[in-house]
MIKERO-705616 format. One record per residue: residue in one letter; x, y, z of N, C-alpha, C in turn; residue number from 1. Coordinates in steps of 0.05 Angstrom, whole numbers. Layout:
BEGIN
code,nX,nY,nZ,caX,caY,caZ,cX,cY,cZ,pos
A,X,Y,Z,X,Y,Z,X,Y,Z,NUM
...
//
This chain:
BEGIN
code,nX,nY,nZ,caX,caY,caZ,cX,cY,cZ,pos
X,17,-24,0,0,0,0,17,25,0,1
X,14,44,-9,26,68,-15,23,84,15,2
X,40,100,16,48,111,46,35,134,40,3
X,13,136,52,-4,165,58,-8,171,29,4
X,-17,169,19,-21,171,-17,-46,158,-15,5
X,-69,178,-31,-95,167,-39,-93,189,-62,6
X,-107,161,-83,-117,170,-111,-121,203,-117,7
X,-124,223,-134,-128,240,-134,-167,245,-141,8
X,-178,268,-130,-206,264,-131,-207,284,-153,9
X,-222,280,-181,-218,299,-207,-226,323,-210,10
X,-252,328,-186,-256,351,-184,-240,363,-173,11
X,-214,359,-160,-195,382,-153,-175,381,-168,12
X,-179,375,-190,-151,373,-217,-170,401,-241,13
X,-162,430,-239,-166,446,-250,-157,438,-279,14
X,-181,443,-303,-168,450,-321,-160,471,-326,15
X,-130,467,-353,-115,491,-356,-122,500,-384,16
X,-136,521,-387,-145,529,-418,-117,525,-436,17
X,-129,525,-465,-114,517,-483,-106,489,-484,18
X,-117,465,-458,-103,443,-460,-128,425,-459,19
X,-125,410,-473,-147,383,-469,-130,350,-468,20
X,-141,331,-455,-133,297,-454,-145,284,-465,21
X,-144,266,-475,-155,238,-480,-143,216,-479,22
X,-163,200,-465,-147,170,-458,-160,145,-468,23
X,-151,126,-488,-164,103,-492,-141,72,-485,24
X,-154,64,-499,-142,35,-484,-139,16,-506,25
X,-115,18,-514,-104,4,-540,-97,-21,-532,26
X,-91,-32,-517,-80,-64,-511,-49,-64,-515,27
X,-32,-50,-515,-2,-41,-520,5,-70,-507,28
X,2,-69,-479,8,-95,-472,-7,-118,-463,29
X,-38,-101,-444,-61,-115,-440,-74,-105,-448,30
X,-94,-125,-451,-118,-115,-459,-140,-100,-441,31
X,-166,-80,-446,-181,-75,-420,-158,-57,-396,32
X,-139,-41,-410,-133,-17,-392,-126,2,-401,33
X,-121,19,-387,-126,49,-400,-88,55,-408,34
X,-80,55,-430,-53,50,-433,-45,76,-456,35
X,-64,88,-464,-59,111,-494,-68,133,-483,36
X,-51,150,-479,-62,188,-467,-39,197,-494,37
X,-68,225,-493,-63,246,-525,-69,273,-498,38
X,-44,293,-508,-52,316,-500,-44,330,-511,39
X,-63,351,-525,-65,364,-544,-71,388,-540,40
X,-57,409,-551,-51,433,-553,-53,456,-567,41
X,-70,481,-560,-80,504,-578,-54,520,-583,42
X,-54,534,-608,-24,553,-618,-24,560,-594,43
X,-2,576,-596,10,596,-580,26,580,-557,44
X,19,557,-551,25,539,-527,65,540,-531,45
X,76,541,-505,110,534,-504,110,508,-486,46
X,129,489,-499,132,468,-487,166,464,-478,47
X,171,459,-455,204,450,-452,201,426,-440,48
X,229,403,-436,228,385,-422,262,379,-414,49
X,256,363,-397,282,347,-391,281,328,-389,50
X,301,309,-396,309,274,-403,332,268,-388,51
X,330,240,-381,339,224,-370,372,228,-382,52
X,388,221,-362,415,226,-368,432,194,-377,53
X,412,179,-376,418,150,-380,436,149,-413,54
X,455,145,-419,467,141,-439,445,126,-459,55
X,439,102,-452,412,81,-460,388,86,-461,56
X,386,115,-475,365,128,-470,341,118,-494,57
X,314,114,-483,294,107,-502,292,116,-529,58
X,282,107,-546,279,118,-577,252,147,-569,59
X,238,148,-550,214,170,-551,225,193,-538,60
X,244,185,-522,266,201,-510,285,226,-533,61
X,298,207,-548,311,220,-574,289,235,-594,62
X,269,218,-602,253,234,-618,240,270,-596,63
X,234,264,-584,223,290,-571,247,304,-558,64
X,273,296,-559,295,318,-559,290,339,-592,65
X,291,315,-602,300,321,-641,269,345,-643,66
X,246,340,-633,227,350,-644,217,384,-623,67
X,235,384,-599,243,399,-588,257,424,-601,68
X,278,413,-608,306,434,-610,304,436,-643,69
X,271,420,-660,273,433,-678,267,465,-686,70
X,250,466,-670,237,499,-669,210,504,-671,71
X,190,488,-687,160,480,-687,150,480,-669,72
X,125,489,-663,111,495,-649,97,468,-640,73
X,101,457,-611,92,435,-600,58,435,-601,74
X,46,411,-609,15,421,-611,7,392,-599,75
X,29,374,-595,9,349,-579,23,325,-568,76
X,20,317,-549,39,304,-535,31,271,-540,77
X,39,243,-545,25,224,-543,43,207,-523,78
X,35,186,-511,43,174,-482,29,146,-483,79
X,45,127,-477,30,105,-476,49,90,-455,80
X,33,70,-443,41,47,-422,38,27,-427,81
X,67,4,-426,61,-21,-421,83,-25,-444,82
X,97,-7,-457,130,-19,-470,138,13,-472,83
X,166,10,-462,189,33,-466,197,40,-487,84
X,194,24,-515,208,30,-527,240,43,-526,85
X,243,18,-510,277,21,-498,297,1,-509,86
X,319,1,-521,320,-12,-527,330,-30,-548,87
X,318,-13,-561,293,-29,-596,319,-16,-616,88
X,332,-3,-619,352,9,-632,343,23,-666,89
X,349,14,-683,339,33,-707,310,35,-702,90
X,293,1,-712,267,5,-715,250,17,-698,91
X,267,16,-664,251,35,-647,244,58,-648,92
X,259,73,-658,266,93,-674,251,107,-699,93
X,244,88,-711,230,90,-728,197,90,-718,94
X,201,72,-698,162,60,-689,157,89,-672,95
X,186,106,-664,173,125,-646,167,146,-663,96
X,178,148,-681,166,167,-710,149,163,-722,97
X,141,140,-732,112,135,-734,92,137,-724,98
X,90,134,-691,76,144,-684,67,170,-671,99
X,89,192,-683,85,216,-689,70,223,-709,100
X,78,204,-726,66,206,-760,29,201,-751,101
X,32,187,-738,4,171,-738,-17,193,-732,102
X,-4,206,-702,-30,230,-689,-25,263,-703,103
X,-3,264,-719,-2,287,-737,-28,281,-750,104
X,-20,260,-775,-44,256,-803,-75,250,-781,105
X,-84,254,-758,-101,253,-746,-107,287,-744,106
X,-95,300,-736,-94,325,-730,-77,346,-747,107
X,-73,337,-761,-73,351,-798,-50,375,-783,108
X,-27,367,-766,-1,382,-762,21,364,-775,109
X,46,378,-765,68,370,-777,76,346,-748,110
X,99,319,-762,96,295,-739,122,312,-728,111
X,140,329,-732,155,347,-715,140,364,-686,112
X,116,364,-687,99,383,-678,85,361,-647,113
X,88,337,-654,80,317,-632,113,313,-624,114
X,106,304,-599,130,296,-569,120,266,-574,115
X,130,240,-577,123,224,-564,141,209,-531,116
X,115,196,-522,138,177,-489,126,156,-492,117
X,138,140,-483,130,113,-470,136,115,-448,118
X,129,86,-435,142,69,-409,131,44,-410,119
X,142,28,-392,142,-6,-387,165,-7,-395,120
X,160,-40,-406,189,-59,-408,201,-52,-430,121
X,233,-45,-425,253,-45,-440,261,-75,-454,122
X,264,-72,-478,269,-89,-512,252,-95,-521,123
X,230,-87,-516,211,-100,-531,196,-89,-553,124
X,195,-95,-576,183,-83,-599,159,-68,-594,125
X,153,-41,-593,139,-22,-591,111,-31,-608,126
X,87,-40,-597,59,-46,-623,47,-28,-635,127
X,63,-3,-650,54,21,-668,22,14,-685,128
X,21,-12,-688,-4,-12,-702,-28,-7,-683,129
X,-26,-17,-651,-42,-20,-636,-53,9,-629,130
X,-29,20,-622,-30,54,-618,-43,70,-642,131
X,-32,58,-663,-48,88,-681,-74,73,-686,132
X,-78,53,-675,-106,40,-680,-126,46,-652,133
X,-104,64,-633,-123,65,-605,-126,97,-609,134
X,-109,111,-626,-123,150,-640,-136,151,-642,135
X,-158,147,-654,-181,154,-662,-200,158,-632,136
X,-204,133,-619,-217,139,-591,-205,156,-560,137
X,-170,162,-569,-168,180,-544,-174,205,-555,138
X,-176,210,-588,-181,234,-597,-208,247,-588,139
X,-220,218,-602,-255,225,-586,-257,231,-564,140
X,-240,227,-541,-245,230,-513,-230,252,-503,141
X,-217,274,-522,-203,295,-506,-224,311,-494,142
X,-212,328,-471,-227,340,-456,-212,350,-437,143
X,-216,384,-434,-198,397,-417,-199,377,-382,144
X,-221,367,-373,-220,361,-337,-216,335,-340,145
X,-201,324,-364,-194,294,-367,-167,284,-343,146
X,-155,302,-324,-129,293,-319,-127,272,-301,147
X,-142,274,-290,-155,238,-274,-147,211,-289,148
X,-167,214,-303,-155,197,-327,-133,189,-337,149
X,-123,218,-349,-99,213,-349,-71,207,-334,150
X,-79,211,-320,-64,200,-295,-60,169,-288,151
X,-86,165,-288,-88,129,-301,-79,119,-322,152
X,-81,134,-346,-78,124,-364,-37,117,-374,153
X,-32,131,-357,-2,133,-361,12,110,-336,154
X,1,96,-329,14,80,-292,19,57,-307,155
X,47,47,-299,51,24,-295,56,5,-274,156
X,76,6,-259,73,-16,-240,57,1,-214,157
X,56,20,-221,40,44,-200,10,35,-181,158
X,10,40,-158,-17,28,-148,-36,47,-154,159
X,-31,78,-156,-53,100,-152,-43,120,-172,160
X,-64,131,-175,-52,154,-207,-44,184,-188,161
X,-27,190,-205,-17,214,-190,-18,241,-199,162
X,-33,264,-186,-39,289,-194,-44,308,-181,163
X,-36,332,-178,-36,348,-168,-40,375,-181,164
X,-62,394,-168,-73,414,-187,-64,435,-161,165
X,-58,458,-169,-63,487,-152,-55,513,-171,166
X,-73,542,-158,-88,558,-167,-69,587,-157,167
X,-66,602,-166,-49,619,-155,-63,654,-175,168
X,-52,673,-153,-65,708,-171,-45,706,-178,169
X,-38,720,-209,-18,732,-223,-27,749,-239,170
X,-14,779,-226,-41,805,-240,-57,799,-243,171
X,-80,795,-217,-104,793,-223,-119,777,-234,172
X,-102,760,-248,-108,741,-264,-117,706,-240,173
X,-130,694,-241,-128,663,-231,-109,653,-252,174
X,-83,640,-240,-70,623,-256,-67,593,-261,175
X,-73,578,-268,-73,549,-254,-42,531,-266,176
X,-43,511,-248,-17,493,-250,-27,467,-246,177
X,-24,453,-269,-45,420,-256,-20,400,-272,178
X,-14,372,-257,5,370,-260,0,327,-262,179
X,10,315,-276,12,282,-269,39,275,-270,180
X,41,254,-255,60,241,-264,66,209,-258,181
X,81,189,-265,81,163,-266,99,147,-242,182
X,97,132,-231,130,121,-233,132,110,-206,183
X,143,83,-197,137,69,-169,168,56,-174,184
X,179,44,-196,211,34,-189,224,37,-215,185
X,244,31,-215,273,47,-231,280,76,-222,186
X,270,86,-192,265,106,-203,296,121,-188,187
X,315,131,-199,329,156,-199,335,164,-218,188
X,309,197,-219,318,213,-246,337,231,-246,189
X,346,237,-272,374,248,-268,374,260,-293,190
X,356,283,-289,362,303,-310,367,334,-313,191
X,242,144,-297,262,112,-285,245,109,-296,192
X,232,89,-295,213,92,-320,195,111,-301,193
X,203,141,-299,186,165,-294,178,184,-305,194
X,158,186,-313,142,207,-327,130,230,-309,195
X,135,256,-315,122,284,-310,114,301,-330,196
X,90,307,-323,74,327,-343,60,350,-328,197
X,69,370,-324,60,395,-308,44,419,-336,198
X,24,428,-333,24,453,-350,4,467,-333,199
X,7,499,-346,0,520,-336,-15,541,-363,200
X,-32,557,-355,-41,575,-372,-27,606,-374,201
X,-1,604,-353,8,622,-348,23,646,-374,202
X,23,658,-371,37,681,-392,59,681,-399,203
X,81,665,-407,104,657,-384,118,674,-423,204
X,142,690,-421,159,685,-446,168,657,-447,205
X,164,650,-473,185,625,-482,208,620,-465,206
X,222,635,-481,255,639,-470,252,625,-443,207
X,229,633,-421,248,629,-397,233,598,-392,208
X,216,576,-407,201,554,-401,240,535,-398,209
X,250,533,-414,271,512,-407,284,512,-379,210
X,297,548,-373,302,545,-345,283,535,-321,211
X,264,540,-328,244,538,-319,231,505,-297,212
X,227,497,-328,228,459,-323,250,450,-309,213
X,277,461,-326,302,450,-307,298,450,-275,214
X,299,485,-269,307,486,-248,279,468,-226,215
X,260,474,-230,232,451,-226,237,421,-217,216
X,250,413,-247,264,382,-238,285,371,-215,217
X,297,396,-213,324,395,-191,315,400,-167,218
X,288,415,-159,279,415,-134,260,396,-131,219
X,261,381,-146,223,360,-140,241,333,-154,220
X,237,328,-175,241,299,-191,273,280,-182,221
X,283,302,-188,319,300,-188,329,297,-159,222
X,310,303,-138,306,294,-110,294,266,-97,223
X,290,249,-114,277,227,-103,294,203,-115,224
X,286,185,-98,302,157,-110,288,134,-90,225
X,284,120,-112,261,96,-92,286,63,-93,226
X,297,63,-112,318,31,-117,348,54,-129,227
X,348,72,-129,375,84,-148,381,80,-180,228
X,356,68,-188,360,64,-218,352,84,-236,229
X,370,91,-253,359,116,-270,348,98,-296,230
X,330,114,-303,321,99,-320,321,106,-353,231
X,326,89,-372,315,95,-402,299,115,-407,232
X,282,125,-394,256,136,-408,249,156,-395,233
X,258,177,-363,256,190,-358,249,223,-367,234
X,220,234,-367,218,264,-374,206,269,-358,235
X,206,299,-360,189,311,-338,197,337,-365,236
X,158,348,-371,155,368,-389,136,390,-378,237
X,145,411,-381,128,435,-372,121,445,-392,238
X,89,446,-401,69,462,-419,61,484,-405,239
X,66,513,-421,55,537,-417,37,541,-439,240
X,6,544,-434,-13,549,-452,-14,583,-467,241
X,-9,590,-440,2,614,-440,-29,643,-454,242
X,-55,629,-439,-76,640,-447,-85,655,-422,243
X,-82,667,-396,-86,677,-373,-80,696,-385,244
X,-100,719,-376,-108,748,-368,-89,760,-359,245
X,-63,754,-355,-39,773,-340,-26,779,-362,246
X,-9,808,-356,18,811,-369,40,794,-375,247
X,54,788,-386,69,773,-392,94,772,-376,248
X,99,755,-364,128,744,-347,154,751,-353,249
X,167,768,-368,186,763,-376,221,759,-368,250
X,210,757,-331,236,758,-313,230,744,-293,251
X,241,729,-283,228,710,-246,237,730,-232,252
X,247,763,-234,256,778,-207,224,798,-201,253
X,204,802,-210,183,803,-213,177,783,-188,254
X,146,800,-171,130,790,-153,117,764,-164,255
X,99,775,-185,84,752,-204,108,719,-215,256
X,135,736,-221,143,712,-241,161,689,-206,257
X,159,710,-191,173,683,-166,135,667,-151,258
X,119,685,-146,93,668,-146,88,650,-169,259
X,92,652,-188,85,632,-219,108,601,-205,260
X,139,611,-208,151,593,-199,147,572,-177,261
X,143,587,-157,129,580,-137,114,552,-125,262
X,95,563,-151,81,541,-147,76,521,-169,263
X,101,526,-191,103,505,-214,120,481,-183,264
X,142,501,-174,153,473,-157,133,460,-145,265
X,121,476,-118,106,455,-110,84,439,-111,266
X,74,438,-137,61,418,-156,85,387,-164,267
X,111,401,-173,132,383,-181,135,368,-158,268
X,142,386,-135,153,366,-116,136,343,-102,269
X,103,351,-103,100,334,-92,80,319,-114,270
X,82,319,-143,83,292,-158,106,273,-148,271
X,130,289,-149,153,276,-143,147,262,-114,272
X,146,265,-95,139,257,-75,113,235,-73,273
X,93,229,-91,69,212,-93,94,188,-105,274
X,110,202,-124,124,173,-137,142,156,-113,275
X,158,167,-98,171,158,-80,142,143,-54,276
X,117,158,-50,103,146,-20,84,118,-43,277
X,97,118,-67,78,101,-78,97,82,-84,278
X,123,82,-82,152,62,-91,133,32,-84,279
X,143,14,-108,141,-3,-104,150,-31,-78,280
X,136,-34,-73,134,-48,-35,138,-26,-14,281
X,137,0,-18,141,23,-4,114,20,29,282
X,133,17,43,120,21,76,121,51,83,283
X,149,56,85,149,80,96,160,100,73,284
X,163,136,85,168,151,63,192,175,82,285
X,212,166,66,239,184,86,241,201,74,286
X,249,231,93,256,254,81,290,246,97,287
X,307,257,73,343,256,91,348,283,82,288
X,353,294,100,361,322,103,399,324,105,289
X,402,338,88,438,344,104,439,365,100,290
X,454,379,117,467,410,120,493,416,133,291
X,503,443,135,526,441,151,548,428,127,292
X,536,433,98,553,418,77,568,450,67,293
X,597,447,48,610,467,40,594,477,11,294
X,581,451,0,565,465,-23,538,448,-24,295
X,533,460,-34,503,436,-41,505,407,-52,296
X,527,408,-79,534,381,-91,534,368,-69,297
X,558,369,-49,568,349,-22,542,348,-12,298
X,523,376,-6,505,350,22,482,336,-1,299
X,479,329,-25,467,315,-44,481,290,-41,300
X,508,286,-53,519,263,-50,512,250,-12,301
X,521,260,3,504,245,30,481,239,27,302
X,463,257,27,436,251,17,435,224,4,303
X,444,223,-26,434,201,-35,448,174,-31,304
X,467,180,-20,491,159,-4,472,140,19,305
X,451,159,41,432,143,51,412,136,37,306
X,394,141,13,375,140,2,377,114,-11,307
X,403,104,-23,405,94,-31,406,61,-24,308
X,429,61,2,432,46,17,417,16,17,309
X,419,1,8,395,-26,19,399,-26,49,310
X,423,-26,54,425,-40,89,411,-23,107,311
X,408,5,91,397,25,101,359,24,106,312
X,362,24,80,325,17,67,311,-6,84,313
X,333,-33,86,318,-55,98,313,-49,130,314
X,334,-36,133,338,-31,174,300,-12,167,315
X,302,5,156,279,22,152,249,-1,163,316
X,248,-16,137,225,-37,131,223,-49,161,317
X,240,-60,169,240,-81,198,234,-56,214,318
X,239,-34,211,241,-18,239,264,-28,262,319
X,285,-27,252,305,-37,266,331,-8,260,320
X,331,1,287,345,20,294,372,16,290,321
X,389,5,272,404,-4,268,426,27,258,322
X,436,37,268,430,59,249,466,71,240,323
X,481,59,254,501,54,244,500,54,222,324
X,487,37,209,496,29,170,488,63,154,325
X,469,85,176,475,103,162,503,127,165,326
X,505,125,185,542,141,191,549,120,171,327
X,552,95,169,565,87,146,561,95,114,328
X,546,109,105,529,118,88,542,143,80,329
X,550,158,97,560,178,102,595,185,93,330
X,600,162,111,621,168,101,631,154,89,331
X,624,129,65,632,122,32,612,147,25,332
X,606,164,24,587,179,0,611,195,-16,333
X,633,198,-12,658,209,-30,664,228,-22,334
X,661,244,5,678,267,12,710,257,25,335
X,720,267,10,752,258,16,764,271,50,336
X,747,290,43,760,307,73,743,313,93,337
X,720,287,89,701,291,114,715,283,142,338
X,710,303,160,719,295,195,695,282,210,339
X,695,251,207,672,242,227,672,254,255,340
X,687,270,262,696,277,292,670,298,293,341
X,658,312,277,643,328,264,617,326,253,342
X,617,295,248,587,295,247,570,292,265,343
X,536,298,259,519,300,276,490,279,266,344
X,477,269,280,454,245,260,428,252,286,345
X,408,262,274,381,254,286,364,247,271,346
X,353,230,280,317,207,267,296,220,289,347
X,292,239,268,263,259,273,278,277,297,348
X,267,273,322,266,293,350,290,268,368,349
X,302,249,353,319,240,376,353,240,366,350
X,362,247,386,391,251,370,417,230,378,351
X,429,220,359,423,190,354,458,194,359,352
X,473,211,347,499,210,339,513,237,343,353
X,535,243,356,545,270,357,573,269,361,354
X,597,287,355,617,287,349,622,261,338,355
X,614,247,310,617,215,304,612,193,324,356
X,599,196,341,595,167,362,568,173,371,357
X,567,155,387,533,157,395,532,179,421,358
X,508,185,414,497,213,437,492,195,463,359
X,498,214,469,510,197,507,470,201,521,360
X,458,206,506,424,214,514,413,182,501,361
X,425,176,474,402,164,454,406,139,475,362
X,378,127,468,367,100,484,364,87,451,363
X,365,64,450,357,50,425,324,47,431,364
X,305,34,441,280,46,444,275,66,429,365
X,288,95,432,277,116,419,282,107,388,366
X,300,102,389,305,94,352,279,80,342,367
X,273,76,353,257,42,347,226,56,347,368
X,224,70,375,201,79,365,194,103,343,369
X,211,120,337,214,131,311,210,117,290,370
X,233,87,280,232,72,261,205,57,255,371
X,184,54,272,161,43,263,145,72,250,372
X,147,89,257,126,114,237,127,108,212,373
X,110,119,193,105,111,157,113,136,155,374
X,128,156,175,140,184,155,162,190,182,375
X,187,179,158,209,187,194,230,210,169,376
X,237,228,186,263,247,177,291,244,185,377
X,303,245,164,327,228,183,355,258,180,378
X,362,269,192,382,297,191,415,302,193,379
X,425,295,180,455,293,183,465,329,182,380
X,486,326,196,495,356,202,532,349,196,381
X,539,358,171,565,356,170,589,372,179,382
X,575,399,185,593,416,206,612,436,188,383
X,609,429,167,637,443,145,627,459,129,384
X,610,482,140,596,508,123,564,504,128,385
X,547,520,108,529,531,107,505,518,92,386
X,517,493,72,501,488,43,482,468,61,387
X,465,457,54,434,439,57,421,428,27,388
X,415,405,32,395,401,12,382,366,26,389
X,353,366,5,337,349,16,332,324,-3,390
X,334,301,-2,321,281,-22,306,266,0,391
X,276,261,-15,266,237,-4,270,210,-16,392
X,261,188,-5,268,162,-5,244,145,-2,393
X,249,114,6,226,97,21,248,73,27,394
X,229,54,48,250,33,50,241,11,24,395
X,261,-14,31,254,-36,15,239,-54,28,396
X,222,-66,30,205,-92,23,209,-113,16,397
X,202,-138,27,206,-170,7,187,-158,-23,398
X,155,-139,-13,149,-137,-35,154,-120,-53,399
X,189,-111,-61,209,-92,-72,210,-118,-98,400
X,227,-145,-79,228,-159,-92,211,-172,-104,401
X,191,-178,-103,173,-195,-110,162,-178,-129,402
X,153,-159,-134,139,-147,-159,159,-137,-181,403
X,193,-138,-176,206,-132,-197,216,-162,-208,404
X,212,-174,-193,225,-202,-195,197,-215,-217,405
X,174,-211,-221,151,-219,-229,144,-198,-255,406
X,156,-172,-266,149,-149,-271,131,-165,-301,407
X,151,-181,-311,143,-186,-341,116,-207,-346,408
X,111,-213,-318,96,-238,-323,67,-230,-315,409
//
């Protein structure tokens, strides 16, 4: 069961003018589920994204770089579940252009002008016929308050669809930010099989949508890690419809353009956060905090040095205060000139570790009763400057193993 995570309810998923969904159910891999989402887009719309840093990067991956950085005006996004098109090498390549080809000659644009994604299983021949044979009915079904749906329609090993809508003034204007996204294991993005799709009606200049998404991903997506696997197929895309009643954005030093930002993150972060309390066999949901770092890179590398951890993750699952294995965590994470004499470790309100050894206060009990909560924080203090940063996590599960161990069958 997913840690504090329930479904999203549709009436609180705002639509964002200029944008409509549709979702049908092509059989990509089963039959009878919702596996084909179309989101489609009025002129004027700016689209940016970011991809997965995986060398082995998917063929839908490359095509929507290439159809990106052509210069055309993005008018429709297509997405399907249940194969990555990972993999597949030329003809994947080809199947992911075709089925650009497919929802263009549907919508009488150029196939430069569609993004395609996948997700599921990597090598497996992409079923292009199934998909452009499942267009016609997600076409019929677009609809701006579709994101429910779509939210479903994009899950793979996922228990609950993930979405998050919120509403913000910008000159006077109501702005909205409604947002999905996919993803329960492979997941460390790094830009798993994780998908993000945030858009806004906001006013935003072009120019600034790339920094935009980037910096977005680096505080929400690029923060989480459920197994440490980056994956093939990784995006996270920010659509500006760009039809709201305000003046136009053309700087984040502006009141309006740091409220816009604002709250593109915290829409990102906590899709990002549904993917991690939804990790596959996920009990609990860790925030690891480090600070007291000389730059930010260093307290990231700690950060994900515990996040990563199995010995770490499993002590988590048992609730076994074991907590050594995270000072161990700490220091393989690659600071060459870390002084354990200097570090500091608390799990939530009990403080566990100080000058490198144990706090002459901590009782193991307290560990323990912390380690059974479904939301523990865990705080390392490295003592060597000023920098901080945060990734969340979850532990591992037998049922970690068991549903990746079963994934194809």
């Amino acid at each position: 069961m997913p840690v504090n995570l329930s479904a999203p309810n549709a009436a609180d998923l705002h639509p964002v003018p200029g944008l409509k969904l549709g979702i049908a159910m092509a059989g990509v891999r089963k039959a009878n589920r919702k596996d084909l989402a179309v989101i489609a887009l009025e002129p004027g719309a700016a689209v940016a994204g970011v991809f997965t840093l995986n060398r082995f990067c998917a063929a839908p991956v490359q095509v929507s770089r290439e159809h990106l950085a052509s210069g055309q005006e993005i008018r429709a996004l297509v997405i399907n579940t249940g194969n990555a098109n990972a993999g597949t090498g030329a003809d994947g390549l080809a199947r992911a252009r075709s089925t650009c080809d497919a929802l263009a000659a549907q919508l009488k644009i150029s196939p430069q002008q569609v993004l395609p994604f996948s997700t599921g299983v990597i090598m497996e021949t992409l079923p292009t016929e199934r998909i452009a044979a499942g267009l016609p009915a997600a076409l019929a079904d677009l609809r701006a308050d579709n994101w429910a749906n779509a939210a479903e329609g994009i899950m793979t090993t996922d228990t609950l669809p993930k979405a998050v809508s919120r509403q913000v003034q910008i000159g006077g204007a109501t702005v909205t930010v409604t947002g999905i996204s996919k993803g329960a294991g492979m997941i460390r993005p790094n830009m798993a099989t994780m998908l993000g799709f945030v858009a806004t009606d906001a006013q935003i200049a072009p120019a600034l949508l790339q920094g935009l998404v980037k910096d977005a991903a680096d505080q929400s997506f690029n923060r989480v890690t459920i197994d440490g696997d980056t994956s093939t197929n990784d995006s996270f895309v920010l659509i500006a419809t760009r039809q709201a009643a305000h003046a136009e954005i053309t700087s984040w030093d502006s009141a309006e353009g740091q409220a816009l930002r604002a709250a593109v993150f915290e829409v990102s972060r906590l899709l990002a956060q549904a993917i991690v309390r939804d990790g596959e066999g996920a009990t609990k949901f860790i925030t690891v905090e480090v600070e007291g770092g000389r730059n930010e890179a260093e307290c990231l590398q700690v950060a994900y040095a515990i996040g990563h951890s199995p010995l770490v993750k499993t002590a988590f699952f048992a609730s076994d205060p074991n907590l050594g294995r995270i000072l161990a965590a700490v220091g393989y994470a690659g600071i060459a000139d870390l002084d354990q004499s200097l570090i500091e470790l608390h799990l939530d309100d009990v403080h566990v570790a100080s000058r490198g050894g144990r706090h002459p206060s901590y009782r193991e009990e307290d560990g323990q009763r912390v380690m059974k909560q479904s939301e523990i924080t865990v705080r390392v203090g490295l003592s060597r400057g000023t920098a901080q940063a945060t990734v969340w996590t979850c532990d591992f599960s037998h049922d970690y193993v068991t549903i990746n161990a079963d994934y194809r069958s």
